[in-house]
N, C-alpha and C positions, 0 to 999 in steps of 0.2 A: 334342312335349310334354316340357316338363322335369320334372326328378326332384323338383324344390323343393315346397312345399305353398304355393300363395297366401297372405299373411298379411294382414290387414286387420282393423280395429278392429270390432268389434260394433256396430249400431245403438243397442240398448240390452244392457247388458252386464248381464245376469241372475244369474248367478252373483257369489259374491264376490270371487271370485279372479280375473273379468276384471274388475271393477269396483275393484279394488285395481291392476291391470296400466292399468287407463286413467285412475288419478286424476293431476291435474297436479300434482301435487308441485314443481315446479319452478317453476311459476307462484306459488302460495301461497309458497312462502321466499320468491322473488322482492318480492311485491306485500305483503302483510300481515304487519305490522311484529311481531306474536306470535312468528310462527316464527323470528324473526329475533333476539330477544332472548332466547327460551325458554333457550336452551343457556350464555348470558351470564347468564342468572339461577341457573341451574343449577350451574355452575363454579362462582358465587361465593357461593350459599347451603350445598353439601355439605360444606364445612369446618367451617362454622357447626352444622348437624346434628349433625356430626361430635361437635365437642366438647361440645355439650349432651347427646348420647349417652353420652359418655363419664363425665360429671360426674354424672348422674342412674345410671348402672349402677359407680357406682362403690363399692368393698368396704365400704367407710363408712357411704355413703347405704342400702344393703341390709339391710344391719343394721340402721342406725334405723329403716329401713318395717317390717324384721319384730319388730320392739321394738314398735312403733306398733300391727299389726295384732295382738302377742300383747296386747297390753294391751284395746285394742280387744275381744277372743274375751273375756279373761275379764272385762268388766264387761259384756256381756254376757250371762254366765253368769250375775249377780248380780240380776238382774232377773229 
């Protein structure tokens, strides 16, 4: 008898963690064109984020929101 432990796949993998250890991952990139684009859309959309993040938190625009929201507080006080 060897020292090794038999390895074999589960019949039905009950747990999550075999059930993550036996999904075909490789098949899904392979065949469905999602996985395949996802990281291509990715790369070229987080620049884009990027900078509308930037433009919207930027020192200027903050101030006007809180200009906007003081104003906002006190005409709601007037009521």
């Amino acid at each position: 008898m060897s020292d090794k432990a038999v390895s074999r796949p589960m019949k039905f993998p009950y747990t999550f963690t075999a059930k993550i250890a036996q999904f075909p991952l490789k098949f899904y990139v392979k065949n469905n064109w999602i996985w395949r684009y996802y990281f291509i859309a990715l790369a070229v959309s987080t620049p884009v984020f990027y900078k509308i993040h930037r433009l919207v938190n930027s020192p200027e625009n903050v101030a006007r929101w809180a200009e906007i929201k003081r104003k906002e507080k006190e005409a709601a006080h007037h009521h």
